[in-house]
C-alpha positions as CSV (number, residue, x, y, z in Angstrom):
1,X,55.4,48.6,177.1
2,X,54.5,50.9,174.2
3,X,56.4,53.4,175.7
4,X,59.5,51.9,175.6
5,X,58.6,50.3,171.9
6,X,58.4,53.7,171.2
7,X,61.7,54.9,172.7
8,X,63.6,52.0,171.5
9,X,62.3,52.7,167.4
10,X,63.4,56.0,168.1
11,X,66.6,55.5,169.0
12,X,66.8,53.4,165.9
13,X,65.8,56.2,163.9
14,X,68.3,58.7,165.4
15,X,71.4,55.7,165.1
16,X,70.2,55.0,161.3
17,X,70.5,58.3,160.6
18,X,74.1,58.8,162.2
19,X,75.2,56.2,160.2
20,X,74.3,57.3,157.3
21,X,75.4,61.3,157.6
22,X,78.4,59.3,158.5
23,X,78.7,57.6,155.2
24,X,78.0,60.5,153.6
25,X,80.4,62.6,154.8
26,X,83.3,59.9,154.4
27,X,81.9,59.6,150.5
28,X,82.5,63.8,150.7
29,X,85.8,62.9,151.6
30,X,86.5,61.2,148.9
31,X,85.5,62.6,146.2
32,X,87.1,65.6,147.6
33,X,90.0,64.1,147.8
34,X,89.9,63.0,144.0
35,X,89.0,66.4,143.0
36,X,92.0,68.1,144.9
37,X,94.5,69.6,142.1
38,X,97.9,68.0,142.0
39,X,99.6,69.5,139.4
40,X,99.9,72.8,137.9
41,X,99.9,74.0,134.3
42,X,101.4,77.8,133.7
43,X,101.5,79.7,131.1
44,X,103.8,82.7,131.8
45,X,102.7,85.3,129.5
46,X,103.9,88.5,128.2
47,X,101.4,91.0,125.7
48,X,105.1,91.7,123.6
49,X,106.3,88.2,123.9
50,X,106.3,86.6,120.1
51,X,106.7,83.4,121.1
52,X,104.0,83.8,123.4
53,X,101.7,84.7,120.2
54,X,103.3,81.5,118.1
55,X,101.9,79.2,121.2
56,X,98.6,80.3,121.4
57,X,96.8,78.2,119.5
58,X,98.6,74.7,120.8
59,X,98.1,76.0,124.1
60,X,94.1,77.3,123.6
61,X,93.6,73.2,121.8
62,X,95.1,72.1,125.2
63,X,93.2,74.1,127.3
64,X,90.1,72.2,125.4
65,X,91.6,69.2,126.1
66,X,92.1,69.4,129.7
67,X,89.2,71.5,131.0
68,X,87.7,67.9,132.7
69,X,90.9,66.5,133.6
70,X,91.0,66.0,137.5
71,X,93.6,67.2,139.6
72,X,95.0,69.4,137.2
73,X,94.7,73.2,136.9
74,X,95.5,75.4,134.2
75,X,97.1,79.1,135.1
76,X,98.2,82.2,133.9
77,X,100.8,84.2,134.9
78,X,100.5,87.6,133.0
79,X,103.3,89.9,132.9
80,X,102.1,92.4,130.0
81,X,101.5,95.7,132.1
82,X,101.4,96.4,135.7
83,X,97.3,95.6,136.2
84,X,97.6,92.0,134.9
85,X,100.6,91.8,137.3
86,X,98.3,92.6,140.1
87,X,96.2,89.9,138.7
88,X,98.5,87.5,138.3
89,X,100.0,88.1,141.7
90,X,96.5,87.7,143.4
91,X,96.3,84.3,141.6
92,X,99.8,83.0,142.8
93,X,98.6,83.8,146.4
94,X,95.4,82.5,146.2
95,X,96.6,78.8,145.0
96,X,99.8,79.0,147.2
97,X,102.1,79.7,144.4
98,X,103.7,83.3,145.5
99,X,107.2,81.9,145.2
100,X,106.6,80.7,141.3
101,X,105.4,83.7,140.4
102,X,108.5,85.5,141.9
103,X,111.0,83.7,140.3
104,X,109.4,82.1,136.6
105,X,109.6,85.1,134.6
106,X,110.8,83.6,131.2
107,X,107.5,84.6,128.8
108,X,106.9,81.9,126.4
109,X,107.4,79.6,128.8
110,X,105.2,76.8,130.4
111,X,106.0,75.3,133.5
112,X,104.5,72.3,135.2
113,X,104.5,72.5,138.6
114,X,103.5,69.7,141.7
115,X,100.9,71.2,143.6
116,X,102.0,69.6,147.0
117,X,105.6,70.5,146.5
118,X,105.9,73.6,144.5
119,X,108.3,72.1,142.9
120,X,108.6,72.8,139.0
121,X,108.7,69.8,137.4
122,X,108.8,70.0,133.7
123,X,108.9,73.1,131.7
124,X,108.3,74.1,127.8
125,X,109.9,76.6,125.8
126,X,108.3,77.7,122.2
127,X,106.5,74.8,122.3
128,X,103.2,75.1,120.0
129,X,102.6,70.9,119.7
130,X,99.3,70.3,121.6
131,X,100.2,66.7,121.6
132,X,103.7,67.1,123.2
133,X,102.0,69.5,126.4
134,X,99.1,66.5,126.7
135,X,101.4,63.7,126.3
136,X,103.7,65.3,129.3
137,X,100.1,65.8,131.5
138,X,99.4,62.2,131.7
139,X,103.1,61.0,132.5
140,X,103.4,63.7,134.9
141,X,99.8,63.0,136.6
142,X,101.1,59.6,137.0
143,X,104.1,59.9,138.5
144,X,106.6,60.3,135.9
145,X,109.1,62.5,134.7
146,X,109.0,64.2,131.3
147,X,112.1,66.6,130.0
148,X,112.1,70.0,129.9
149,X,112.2,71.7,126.7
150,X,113.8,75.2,127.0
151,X,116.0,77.8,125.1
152,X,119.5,78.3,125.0
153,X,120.8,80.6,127.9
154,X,123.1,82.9,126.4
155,X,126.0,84.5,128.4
156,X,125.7,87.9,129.4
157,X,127.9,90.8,131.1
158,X,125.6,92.5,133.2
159,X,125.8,96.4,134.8
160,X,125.8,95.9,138.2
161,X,127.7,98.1,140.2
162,X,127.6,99.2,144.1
163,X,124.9,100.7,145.5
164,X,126.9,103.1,147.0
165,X,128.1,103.8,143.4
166,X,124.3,104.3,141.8
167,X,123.0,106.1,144.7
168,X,125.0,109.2,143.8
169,X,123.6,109.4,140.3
170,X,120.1,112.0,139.6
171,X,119.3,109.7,136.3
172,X,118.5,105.4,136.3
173,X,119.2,103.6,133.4
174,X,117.3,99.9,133.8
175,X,118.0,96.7,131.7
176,X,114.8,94.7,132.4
177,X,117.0,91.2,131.5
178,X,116.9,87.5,130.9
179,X,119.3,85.7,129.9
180,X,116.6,83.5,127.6
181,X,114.8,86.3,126.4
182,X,115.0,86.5,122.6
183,X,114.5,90.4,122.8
184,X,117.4,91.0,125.4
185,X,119.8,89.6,122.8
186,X,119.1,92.8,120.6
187,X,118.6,94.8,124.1
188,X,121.9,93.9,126.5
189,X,124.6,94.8,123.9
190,X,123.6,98.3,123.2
191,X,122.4,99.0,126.5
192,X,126.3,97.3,127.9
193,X,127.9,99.8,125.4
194,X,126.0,102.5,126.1
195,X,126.4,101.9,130.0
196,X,130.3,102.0,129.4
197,X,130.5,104.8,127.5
198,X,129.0,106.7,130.8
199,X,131.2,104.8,133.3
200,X,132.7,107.8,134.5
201,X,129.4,110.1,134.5
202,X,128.2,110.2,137.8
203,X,125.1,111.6,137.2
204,X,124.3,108.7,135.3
205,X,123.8,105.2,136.5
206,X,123.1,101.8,134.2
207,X,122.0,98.6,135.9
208,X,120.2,95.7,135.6
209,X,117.1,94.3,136.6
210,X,118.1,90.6,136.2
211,X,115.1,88.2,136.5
212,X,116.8,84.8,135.1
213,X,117.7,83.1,138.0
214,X,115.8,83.0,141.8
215,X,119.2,83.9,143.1
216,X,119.6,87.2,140.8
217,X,115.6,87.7,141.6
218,X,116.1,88.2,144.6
219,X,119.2,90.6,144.5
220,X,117.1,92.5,141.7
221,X,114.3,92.7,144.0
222,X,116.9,94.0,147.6
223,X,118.3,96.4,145.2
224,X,115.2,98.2,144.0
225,X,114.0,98.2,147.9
226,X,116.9,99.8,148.5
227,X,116.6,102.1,146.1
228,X,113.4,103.1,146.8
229,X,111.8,101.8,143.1
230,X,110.7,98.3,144.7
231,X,107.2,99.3,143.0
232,X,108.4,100.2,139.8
233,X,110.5,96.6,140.0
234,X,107.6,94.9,141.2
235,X,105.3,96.4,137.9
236,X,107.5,96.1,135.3
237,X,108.6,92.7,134.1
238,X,109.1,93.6,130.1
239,X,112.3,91.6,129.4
240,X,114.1,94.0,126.9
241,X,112.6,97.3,127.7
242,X,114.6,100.2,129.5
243,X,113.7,102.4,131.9
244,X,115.0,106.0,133.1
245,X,114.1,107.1,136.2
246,X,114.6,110.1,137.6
247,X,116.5,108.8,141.2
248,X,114.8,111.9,143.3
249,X,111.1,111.3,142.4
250,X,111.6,107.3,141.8
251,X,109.6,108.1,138.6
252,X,110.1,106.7,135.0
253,X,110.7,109.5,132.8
254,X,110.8,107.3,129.5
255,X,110.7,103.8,128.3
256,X,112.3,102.0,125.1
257,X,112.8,98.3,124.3
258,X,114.5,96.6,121.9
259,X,116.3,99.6,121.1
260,X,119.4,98.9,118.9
261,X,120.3,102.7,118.3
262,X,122.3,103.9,120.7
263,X,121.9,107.6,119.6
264,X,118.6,107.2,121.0
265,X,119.9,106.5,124.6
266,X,122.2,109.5,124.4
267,X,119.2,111.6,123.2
268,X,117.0,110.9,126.2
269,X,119.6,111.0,128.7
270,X,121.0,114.2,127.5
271,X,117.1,115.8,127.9
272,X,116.5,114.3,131.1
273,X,119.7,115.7,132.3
């Protein structure tokens, strides 16, 4: 009789104690599921970018402001030199967000982004209003929209010829372009000059690396894998600077932005010829 007094408590014991790992675990759950980030706030970055510099302190009072708020993470997306590229790169894979980083390449910009869908949901040009980035956190955390604030895309004419037709030349002249980048405006007209007077030099090629779109990303990004400079794409992200690469050794030679002589152009090109 004690025996099975004693078997009986036991199993008690062991069923009490089920339940209760049980409970626990489903309260785990929970909380886990509260804590899981829905949205996204990122702040694409660039060490050059002005208006990057005019934001900082609206965006460093939000940052304050938002450091407890669940289900939202703050992010930035670095584009100043090719190691905080890497680092950048490694944070877009490690929340999922490869394809955003691709594509959002407009420094000074800050996007909001749903962390289910990817999907960029609001996004802030210049902005340097702490109140007007927290007011658009809680309407988007709740479900609501909240308009975009951006810059005016200009209208550019682009270099862009054949492949064929740049793979015969020994010297690469590369617009790093935007079309909402406040540098490129000073950049894209001398460089477009420049690139016509030299139409007919075959030794010489001028084309564009043309990050304002996903669709002209990703024909940036063939292009430079097919010309063998996918890396030097891949590291160099500074809207309004121009490259020259020597097409043999896929190396930059030299570097200028925001360049608004065009003797300077003719200079280096006639020394790395």
């Amino acid at each position: 009789m004690e025996s099975m007094f004693r078997t009986k408590f036991v199993n008690v014991i062991f069923l009490l104690s089920f339940i209760f790992s049980l409970a626990s675990c489903s309260t785990s759950d929970i909380l886990s599921s509260h804590s899981e980030t829905k949205l996204y706030m990122i702040n694409i970055y660039g060490g050059w970018c002005k208006t990057c510099s005019r934001v900082e302190p609206a965006i460093k009072k939000i940052q304050q402001q938002i450091k407890n708020t669940a289900g939202l993470k703050y992010l930035v997306f670095d584009q100043t030199n090719p190691e905080t590229l890497l680092g950048s790169e490694k944070l877009s894979v490690k929340y999922g967000l490869e394809e955003i980083f691709e594509v959002e390449r407009h420094t000074g910009e800050v996007i909001f982004v749903d962390a289910k869908t990817k999907e960029v949901l609001t996004r802030f040009y210049g902005v340097d209003d702490s109140n007007i980035y927290w007011a658009a956190i809680r309407k988007l955390m709740s479900g609501e929209s909240f308009e975009s604030i951006t810059a005016e895309r200009k209208e550019y004419i682009l270099s862009k010829p054949a492949l064929a037709e740049i793979q015969q030349a020994k010297l690469y002249v590369v617009d790093i372009h935007h079309d909402m980048c406040g540098g490129c405006a000073i950049t894209a007209p001398v460089f477009e000059e420049v690139a016509l007077e030299y139409k007919n030099d075959l030794d010489v090629s001028f084309f564009t690396f043309d990050l304002t779109s996903p669709e002209t990303v990703k024909e940036t990004s063939k292009l430079a894998e097919d010309l063998g400079i996918y890396q030097i794409y891949k590291s160099h992200k500074h809207t309004g600077e121009v490259l020259f690469i020597d097409a043999k050794s896929t190396q930059i030679l030299k570097a200028i932005a925001l360049e608004k002589n065009k003797q300077v152009y003719y200079d280096i090109i006639a020394e790395l010829l």
